[in-house]
N, C-alpha and C positions, 0 to 999 in steps of 0.2 A: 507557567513553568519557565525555566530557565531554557536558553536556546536550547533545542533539541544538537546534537554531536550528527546522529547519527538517523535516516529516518528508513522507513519502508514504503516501497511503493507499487501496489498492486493494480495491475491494468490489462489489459486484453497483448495477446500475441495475433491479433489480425492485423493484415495491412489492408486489407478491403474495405473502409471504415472512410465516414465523413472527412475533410480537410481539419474540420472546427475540433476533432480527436487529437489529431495529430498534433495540431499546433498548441493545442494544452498540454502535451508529453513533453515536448521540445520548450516551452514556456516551464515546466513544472523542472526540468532536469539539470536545464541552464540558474533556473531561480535557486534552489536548491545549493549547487557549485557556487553561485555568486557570494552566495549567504554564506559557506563554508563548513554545508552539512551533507556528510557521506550518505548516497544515495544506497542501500540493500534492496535488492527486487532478484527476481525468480531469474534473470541470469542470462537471458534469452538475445538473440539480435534481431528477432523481427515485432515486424505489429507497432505497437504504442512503445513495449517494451525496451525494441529496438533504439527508439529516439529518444526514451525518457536519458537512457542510459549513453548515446552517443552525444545528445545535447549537454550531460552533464559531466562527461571525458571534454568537450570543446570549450569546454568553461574554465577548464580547469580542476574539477570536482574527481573527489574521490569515488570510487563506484564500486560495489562488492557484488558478486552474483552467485548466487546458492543455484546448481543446478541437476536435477536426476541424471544419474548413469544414462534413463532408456530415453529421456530427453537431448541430452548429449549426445546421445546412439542416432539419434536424429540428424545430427548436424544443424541445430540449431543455438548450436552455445553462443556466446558473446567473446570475442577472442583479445580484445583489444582493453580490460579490465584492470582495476586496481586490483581486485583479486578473484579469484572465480574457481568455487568450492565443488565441487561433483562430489553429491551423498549417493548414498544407497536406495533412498525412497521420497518420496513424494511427504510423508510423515515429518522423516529429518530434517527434510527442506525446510519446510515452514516452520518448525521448533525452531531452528537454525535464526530464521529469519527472525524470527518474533524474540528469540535471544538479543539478535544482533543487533535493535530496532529504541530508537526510546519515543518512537511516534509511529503512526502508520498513515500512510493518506490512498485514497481509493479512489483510482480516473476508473472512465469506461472500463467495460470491459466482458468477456463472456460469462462460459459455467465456472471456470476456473477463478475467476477473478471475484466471482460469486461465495467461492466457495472458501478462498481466503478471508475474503472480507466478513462471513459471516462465525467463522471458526473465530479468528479472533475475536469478532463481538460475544462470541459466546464464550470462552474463555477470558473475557472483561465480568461480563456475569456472573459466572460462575467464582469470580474473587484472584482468577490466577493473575492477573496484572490489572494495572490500574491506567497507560495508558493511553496519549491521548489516542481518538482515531477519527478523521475527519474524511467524509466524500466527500469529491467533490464533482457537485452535479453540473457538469459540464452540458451545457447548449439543451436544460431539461433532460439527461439522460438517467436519470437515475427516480426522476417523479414517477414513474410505474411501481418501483422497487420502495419509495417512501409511503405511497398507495397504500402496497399490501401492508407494508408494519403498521399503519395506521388500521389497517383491517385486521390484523393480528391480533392489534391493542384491543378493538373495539368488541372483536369476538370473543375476548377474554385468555388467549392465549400467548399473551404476549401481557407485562405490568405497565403502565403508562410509565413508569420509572426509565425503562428501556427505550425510552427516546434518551435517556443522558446518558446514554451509552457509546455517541457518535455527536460531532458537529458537521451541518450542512451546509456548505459554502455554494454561492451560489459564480463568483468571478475567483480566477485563480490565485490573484492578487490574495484572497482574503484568508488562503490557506495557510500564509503564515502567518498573518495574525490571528487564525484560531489557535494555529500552536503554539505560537505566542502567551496568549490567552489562557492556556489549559492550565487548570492546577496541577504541580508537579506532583508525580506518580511516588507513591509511597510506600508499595508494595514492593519486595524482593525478586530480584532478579528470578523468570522465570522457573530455570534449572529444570529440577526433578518434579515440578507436578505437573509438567506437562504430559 
């Protein structure tokens, strides 16, 4: 595909987390700003989220952050942004994001970060975008979670097709050359099917 403008990126809001997380946020946010592609993520200042987004403000990089009202209610927004959206729901957000997005990439992360990552791939499925969307399995973290699709596939509940739903990097470096890599998405702006 042609350089991504603009990408997504979905990761954990803990700071309780290995060093080897952290320095792939701050590697993934700063690489991102270098390259000259606006980072979109959930908007937040702590965790992963925190440094993806302050490593990619230090770069120099554009940074947008979509974030809920009761999230914000929290006091955990990002204040320091190129732009930073307060929707109404946790829904909007990620329509929002996935609007806003011409890639997505997936570090560590918890339920949440689960729970983007797999909406999206099922809205790849499902035909509403086309996409690229790359984990990356940072220090083996994410081999449990390629386990189960593999048991998914196997049990019949899952098409083997549904492994080219996602590319798997294994070093951070090679995230952008999957995106690189991706055939460019040829399907219409998300809009109204979502």
């Amino acid at each position: 595909m042609k350089k991504p403008t603009s990408v997504c990126v979905y990761c954990g809001s803990s700071s309780r987390v290995a060093e080897v997380y952290k320095e792939a946020a701050h590697a993934l946010g700063e690489g991102l700003a270098q390259r000259g592609i606006q980072l979109v993520y959930g908007g937040g200042r702590v965790g992963l989220m925190g440094i993806v987004a302050d490593a990619a403000i230090g770069a120099g990089g554009k940074v947008v952050g979509i974030i809920p009202e009761h999230i914000q209610a929290a006091e955990v927004e990002h204040t320091g942004l190129s732009e930073l959206h307060v929707v109404d729901s946790m829904h909007t957000r990620k329509r929002m994001m996935a609007e806003r997005s011409d890639a997505f990439i997936v570090l560590p992360g918890g339920f949440g970060t689960l729970d983007e990552a797999f909406e999206i791939l099922t809205w790849k499925q499902l035909e509403l975008h086309d996409k690229p969307v790359v984990i990356a399995d940072v220090d083996g973290y994410w081999r449990p979670l390629l386990g189960l699709i593999d048991h998914m596939i196997a049990q019949g509940f899952a098409r083997p097709s549904n492994r080219d739903l996602f590319t798997v990097v294994d070093q951070l470096d090679d995230v952008f050359e999957a995106l690189e890599n991706a055939p460019a998405p040829t399907r219409p702006v998300l809009g109204e099917r979502l």
